[in-house]
N, C-alpha and C positions, 0 to 999 in steps of 0.2 A: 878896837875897831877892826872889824875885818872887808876884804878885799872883792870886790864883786866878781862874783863867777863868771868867765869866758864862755858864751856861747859854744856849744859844740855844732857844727855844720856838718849832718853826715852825708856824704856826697855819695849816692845811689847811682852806679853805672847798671843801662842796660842790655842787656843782653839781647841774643835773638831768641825768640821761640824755637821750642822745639817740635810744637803740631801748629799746622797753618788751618785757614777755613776753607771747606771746602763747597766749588763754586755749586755741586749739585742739590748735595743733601743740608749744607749750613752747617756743618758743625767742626769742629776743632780737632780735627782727626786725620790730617792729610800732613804724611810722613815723608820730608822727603831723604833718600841714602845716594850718596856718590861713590861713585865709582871713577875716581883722574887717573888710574893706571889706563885704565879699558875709557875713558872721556864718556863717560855715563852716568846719566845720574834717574833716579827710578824715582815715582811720585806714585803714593801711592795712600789712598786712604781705604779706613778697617772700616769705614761705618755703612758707606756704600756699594764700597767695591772699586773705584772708578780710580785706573792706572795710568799710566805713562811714561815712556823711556826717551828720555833726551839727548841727544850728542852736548856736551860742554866743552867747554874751554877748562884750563887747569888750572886757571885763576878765578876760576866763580866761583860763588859759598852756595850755600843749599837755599839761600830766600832769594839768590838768581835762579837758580834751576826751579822755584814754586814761580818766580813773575813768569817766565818762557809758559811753564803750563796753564799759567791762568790767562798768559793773553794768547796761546793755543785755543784755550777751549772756547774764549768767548769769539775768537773769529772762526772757527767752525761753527760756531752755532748763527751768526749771522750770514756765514756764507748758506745755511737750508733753511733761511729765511727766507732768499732773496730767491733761488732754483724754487726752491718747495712754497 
């Protein structure tokens, strides 16, 4: 008689991404690099073109520095809703 096998449970931790989406062109291409000597951090995607340079704190990670531009860009774009 033998002994029944022990489930194995394998516990999958995630990670963050390394390309976010980008809010113009949709696609998974938006890079962002830090710069916490100089409190900068650069967003930038390859597929549209469409950049930005943040001042940060030296405790943000790089998907703080993508929120700051994605709620950037969408309140610029309501703010030439409302002029325009």
């Amino acid at each position: 008689m033998g002994r029944r096998r022990k489930k194995v449970v394998k516990i999958i931790k995630k990670t963050l991404p390394e390309f976010y989406l980008c809010p113009r062109c949709g696609k998974n291409t938006v890079k962002t690099t830090m710069r916490r000597k100089e409190g900068r951090a650069s967003v930038i995607c390859s597929s549209c073109g469409l950049n930005t340079f943040l001042n940060i704190s030296p405790q943000m990670d790089e998907v703080d520095a993508y929120n700051l531009f994605i709620d950037g860009y969408y309140a610029k774009g309501r703010e030439e809703k409302v002029i325009g």
